[in-house]
C-alpha positions as CSV (number, residue, x, y, z in Angstrom):
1,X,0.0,0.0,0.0
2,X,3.0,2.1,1.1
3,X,4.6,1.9,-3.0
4,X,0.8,2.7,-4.3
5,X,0.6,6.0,-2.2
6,X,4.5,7.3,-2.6
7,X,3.6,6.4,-6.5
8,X,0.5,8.7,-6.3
9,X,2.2,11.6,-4.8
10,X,5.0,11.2,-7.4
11,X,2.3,11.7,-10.1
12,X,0.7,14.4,-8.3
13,X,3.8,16.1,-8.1
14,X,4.8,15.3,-11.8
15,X,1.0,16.3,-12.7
16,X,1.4,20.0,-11.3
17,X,4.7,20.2,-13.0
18,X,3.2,19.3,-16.0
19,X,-0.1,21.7,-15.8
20,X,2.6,24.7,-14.6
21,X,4.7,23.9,-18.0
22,X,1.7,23.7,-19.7
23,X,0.3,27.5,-18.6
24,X,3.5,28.8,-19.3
25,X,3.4,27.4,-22.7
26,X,-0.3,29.1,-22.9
27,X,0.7,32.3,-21.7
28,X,3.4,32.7,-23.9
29,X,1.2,31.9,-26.9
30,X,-0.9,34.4,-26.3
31,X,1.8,36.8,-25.6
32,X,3.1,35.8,-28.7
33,X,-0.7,36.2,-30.6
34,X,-1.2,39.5,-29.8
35,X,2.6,41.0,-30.1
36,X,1.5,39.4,-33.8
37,X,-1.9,41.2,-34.2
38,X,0.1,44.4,-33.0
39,X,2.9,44.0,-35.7
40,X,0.0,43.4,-37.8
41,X,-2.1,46.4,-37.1
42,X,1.4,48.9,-37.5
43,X,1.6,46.9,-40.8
44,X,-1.5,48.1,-42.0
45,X,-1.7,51.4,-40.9
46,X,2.2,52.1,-42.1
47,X,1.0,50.9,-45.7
48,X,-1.8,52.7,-46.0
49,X,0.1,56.0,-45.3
50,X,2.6,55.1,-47.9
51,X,-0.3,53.9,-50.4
52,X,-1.7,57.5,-49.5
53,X,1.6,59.5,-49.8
54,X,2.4,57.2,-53.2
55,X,-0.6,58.3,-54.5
56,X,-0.2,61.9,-54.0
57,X,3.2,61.1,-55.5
58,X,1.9,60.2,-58.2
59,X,-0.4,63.2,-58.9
60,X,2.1,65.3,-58.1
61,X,4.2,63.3,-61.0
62,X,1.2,64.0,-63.8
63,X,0.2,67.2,-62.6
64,X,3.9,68.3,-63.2
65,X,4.5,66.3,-66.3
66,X,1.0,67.8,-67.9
67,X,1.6,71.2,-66.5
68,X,-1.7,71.5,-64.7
69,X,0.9,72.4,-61.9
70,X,4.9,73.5,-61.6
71,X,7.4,73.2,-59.0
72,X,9.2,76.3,-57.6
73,X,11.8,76.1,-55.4
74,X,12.1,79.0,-52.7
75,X,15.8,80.2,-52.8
76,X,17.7,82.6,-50.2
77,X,20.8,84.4,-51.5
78,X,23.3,86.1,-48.9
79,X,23.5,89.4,-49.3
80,X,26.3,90.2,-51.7
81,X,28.7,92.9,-50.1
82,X,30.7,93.5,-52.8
83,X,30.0,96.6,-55.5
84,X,29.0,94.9,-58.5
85,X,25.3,94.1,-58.9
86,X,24.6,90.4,-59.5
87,X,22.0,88.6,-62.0
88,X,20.4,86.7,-58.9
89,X,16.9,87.0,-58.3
90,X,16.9,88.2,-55.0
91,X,16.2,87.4,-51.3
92,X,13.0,85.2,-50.9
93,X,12.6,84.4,-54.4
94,X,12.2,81.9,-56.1
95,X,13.1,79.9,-59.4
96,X,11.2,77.3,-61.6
97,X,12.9,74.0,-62.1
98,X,12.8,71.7,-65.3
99,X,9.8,69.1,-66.3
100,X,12.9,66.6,-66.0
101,X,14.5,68.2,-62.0
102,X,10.5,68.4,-61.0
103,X,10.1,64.7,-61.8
104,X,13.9,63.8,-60.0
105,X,12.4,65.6,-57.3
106,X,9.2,63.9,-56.8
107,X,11.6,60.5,-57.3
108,X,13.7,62.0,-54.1
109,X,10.3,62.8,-51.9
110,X,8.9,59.2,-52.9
111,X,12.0,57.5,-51.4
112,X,12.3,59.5,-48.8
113,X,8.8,58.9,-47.8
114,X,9.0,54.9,-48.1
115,X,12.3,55.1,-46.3
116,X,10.4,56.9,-43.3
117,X,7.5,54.3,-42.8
118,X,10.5,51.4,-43.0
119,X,12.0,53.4,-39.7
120,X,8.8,54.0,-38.4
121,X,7.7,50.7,-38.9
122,X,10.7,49.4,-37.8
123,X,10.6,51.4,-34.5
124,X,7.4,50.7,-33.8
125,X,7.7,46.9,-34.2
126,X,10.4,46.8,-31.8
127,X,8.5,48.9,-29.6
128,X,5.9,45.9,-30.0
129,X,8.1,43.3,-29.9
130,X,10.9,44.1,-27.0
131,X,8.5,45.8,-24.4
């Protein structure tokens, strides 16, 4: 009778051992779930900005291209100090740029904009991740 009861205790013990592991192992799943559903929300929120900004790229890019609009760019000379007048155009003024530098130019912004959701999206998934 003596071996039966040690033997029950022994699986009792190995039992809780077994149903702690076995939490653990829950828990972390879940953990695990919803760090995934975050990672997945940032996804979907980052791409959607850059579908929105890649579309106003894009507008930008046949606006410019059919002239509906142009691109200035806003230019600040120093003031010369010498005596001999100068062709510039003048503080605060500004200068048209090429079909060709408008498009470069909307190429730049584009990268720059995907470029900025990849760190943000990066930041925010280790924020999601490593808390």
């Amino acid at each position: 009778m003596k071996h039966y009861y040690q033997s029950s205790l022994r699986w009792q013990a190995q039992l809780r051992v077994a149903e702690k592991v076995a939490r653990q192992r829950a828990e972390t799943i879940e953990q695990i779930q919803l760090r995934q559903q975050e990672i997945a929300a940032i996804d979907t929120r980052l791409t959607e900005e850059l579908r929105y900004e890649e579309n106003e790229n894009t507008l930008l890019r046949h606006q410019l291209a059919t002239g509906a609009r142009r691109l200035r760019i806003a230019e600040r000379c120093p003031p010369d100090h010498g005596g001999t007048p100068t062709g510039s155009l003048g503080n605060g003024a500004s200068a048209e740029v090429s079909g060709d530098t408008g498009q470069d130019i909307l190429t730049l912004r584009q990268n720059i904009l995907r470029d900025r959701k990849k760190l943000i999206y990066l930041q925010e998934y280790i924020r999601a991740t490593c808390h």
